[in-house]
C-alpha positions in Angstrom: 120.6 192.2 -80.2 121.7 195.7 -80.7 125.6 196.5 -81.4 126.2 193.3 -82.3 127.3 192.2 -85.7 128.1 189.1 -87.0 130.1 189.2 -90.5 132.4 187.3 -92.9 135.8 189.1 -93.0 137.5 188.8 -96.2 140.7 188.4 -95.4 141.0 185.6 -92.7 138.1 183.9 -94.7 136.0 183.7 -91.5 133.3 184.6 -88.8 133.4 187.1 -86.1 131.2 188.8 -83.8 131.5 192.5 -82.8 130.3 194.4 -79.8 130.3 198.5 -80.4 131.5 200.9 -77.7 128.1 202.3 -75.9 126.5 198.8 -76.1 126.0 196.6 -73.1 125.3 193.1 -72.5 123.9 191.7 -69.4 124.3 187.6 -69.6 126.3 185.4 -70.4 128.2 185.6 -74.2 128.5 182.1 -76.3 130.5 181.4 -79.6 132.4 179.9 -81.5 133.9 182.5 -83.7 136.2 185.6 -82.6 134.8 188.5 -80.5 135.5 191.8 -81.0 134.7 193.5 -77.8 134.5 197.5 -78.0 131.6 197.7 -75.4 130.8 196.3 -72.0 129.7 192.3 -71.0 128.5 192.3 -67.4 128.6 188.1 -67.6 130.9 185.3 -68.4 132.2 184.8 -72.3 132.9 181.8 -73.5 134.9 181.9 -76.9 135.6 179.7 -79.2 138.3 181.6 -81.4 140.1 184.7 -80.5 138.6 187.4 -78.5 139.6 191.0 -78.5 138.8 193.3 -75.9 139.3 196.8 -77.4 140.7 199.9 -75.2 137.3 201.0 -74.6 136.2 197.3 -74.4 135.3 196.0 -70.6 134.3 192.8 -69.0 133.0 192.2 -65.3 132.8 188.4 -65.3 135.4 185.5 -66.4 136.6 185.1 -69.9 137.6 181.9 -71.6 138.6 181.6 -75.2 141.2 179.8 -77.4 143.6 182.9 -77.7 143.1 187.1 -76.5 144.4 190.3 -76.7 143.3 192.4 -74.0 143.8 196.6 -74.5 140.6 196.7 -71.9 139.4 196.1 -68.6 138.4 192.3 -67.3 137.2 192.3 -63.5 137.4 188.6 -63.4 138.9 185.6 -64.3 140.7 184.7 -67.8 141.7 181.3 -68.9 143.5 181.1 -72.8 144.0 177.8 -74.2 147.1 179.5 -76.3 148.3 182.9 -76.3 147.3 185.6 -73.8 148.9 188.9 -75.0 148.3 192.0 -73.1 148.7 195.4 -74.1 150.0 198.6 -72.4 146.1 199.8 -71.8 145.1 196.4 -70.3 143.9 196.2 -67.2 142.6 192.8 -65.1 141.9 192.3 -61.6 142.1 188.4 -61.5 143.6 185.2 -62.3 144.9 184.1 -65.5 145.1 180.4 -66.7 147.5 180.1 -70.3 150.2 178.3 -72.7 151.7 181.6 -73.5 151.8 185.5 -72.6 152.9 188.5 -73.7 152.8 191.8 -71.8 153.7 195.2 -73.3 154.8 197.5 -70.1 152.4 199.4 -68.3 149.5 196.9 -68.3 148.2 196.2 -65.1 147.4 192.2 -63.8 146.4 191.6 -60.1 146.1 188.3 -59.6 147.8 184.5 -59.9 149.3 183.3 -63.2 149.1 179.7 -63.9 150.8 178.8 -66.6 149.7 175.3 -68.4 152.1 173.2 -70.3 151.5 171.2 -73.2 152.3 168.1 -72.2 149.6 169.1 -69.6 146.8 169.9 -71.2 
């Protein structure tokens, strides 16, 4: 799988998955630890931890995870089981599903917002 590296970060004490800029994946993206997303997915991710979709990073297909920053582009569907935050490069065409957002001005979101609360999830 080339551009993508798995490694141990020495700080948070845990696993994470990165995605380079000029790599592509066409499929579907499984795991259980945070993604670092500096390249393209043309599929659905499912992620288990955080995912970060870097300013170069882009997405056609829907994203679900536990929490996200998106600095990106998403042409699809995002559902956050915590906190969404989006920065002031982000871009999404599509509805959101969360607990929380954050959104620095001048990102872009075209689509519904559902917001969940915690006595309903």
């Amino acid at each position: 799988m080339m551009g993508i590296k798995h490694k141990e970060e020495a700080s948070s004490g845990g696993l994470h998955n990165a995605l380079a800029v000029g790599s592509t994946i066409k499929g579907n993206v499984i795991t259980d630890a945070d993604f670092r997303l500096d390249g393209r997915v043309e599929g659905d991710i499912l992620c288990g931890g955080k995912i970060v979709v870097g300013p170069k990073g882009s997405v056609v297909g829907n994203v679900t995870s536990e929490n996200a920053e998106i600095m990106g582009e998403i042409d699809g569907c995002v559902k956050v089981n915590g906190k969404l935050v989006l920065k002031s490069t982000a871009r999404i065409e599509g509805d959101i599903c969360l607990k929380l957002i954050e959104i620095e001005p001048n990102a872009r979101f075209n689509g519904k917002c559902i917001m969940v609360c915690e006595e309903n999830l």
